[in-house]
C-alpha positions as CSV (number, residue, x, y, z in Angstrom):
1,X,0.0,0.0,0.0
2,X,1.0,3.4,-0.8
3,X,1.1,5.6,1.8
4,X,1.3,9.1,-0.6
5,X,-2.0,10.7,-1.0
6,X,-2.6,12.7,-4.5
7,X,-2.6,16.2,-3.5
8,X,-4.7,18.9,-5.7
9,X,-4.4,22.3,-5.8
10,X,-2.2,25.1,-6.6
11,X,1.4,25.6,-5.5
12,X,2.5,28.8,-3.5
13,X,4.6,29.4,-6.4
14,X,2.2,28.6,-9.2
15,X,-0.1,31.5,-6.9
16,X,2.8,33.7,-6.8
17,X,3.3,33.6,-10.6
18,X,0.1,34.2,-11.3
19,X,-0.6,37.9,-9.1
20,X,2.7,38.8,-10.8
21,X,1.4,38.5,-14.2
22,X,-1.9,39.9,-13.6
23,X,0.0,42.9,-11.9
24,X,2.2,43.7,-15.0
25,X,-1.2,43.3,-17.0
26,X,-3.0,45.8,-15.0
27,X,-0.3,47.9,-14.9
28,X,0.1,48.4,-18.7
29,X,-3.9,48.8,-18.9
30,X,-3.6,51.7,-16.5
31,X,-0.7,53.3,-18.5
32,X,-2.8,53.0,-21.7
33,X,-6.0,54.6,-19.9
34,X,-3.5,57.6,-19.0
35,X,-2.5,58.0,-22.4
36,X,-5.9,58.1,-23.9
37,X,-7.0,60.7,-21.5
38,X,-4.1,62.8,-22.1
39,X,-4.5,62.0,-26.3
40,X,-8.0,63.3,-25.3
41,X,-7.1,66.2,-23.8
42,X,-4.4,67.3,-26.1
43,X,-7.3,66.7,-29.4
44,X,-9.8,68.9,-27.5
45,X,-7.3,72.0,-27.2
46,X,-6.2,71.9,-31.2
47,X,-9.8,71.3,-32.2
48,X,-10.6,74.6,-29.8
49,X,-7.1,76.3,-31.2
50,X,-8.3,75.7,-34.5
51,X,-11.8,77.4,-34.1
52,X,-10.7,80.2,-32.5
53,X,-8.1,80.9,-35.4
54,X,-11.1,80.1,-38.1
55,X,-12.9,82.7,-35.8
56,X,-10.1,85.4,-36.0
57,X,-9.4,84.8,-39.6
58,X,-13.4,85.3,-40.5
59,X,-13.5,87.9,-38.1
60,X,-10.9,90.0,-40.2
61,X,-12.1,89.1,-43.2
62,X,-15.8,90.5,-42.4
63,X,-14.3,93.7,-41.0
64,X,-12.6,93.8,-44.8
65,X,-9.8,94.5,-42.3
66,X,-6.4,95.0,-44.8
67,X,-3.7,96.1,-41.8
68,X,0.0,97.1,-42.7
69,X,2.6,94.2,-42.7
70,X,3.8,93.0,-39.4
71,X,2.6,91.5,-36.3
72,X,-0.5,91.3,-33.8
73,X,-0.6,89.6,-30.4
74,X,-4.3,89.5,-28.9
75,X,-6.4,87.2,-26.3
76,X,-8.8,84.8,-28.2
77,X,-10.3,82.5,-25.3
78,X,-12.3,79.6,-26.4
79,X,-14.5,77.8,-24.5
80,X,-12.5,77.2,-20.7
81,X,-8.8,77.7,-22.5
82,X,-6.5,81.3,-22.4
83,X,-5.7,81.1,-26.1
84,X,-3.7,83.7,-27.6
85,X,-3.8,85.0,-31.2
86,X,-0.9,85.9,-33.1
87,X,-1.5,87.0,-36.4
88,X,1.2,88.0,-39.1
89,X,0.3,90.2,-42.0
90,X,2.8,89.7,-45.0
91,X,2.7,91.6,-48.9
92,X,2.1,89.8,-52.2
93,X,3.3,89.8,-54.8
94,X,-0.3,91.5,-55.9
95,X,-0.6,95.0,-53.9
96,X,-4.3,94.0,-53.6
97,X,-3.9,91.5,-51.0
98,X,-2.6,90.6,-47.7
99,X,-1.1,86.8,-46.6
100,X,-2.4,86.5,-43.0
101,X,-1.1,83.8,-40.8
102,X,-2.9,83.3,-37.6
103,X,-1.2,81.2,-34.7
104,X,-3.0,80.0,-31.7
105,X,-1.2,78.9,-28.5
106,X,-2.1,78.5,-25.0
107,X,0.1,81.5,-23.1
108,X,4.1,81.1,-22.8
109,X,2.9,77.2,-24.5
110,X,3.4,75.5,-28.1
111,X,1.6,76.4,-31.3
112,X,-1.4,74.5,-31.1
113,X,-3.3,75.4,-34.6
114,X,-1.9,77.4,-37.5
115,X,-4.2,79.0,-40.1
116,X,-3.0,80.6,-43.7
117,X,-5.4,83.0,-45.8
118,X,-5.8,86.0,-48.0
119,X,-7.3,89.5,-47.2
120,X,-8.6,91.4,-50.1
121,X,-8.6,95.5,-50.5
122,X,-11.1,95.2,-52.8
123,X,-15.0,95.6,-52.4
């Protein structure tokens, strides 16, 4: 007669395994969560940075604005962000019309949206 029973169950080891690789898994999914939120965040401020230079560069346009060559620095807050508007007025080669390129970045940050377009002096 044998005298060794068949044991079931789990190791201490084969337990101690395991948590460790559903640690490093939840780990990485936590990482990936943080990086979509921030993704997130970052794609709401350039969509925002984007309207607010569409807004300044329609806004000039309806004023039939056509301002001497240089550059402008103005507040243009959109929706809960401090944007700022810096808009640079260049010649043509035509006399008749103005390259204006508007810049929107949060203040002291990065360029988050640039927009190119024409303004006319004529009716």
């Amino acid at each position: 007669m044998s005298s060794a029973s068949a044991q079931t169950g789990f190791t201490l080891i084969e337990v101690l395994v395991a948590l460790a690789i559903v640690s490093i898994a939840l780990t990485a999914s936590m990482r990936a969560l943080g990086v979509s939120a921030s993704s997130s965040q970052s794609m709401q401020e350039r969509s925002l940075a984007l309207q607010a230079a569409e807004n300044k560069l329609a806004e000039l346009r309806l004023l039939r604005a056509f301002p001497a060559p240089g550059r402008k620095t103005e507040p243009c807050p959109q929706g809960p962000l401090s944007l700022v508007c810096e808009q640079q007025f260049q010649t043509t080669v035509n006399g008749n019309f103005r390259l204006v390129t508007v810049r929107v970045r949060l203040e002291q940050g990065p360029v988050l949206a640039e927009l190119n377009g024409l303004l006319s002096s004529l009716p």
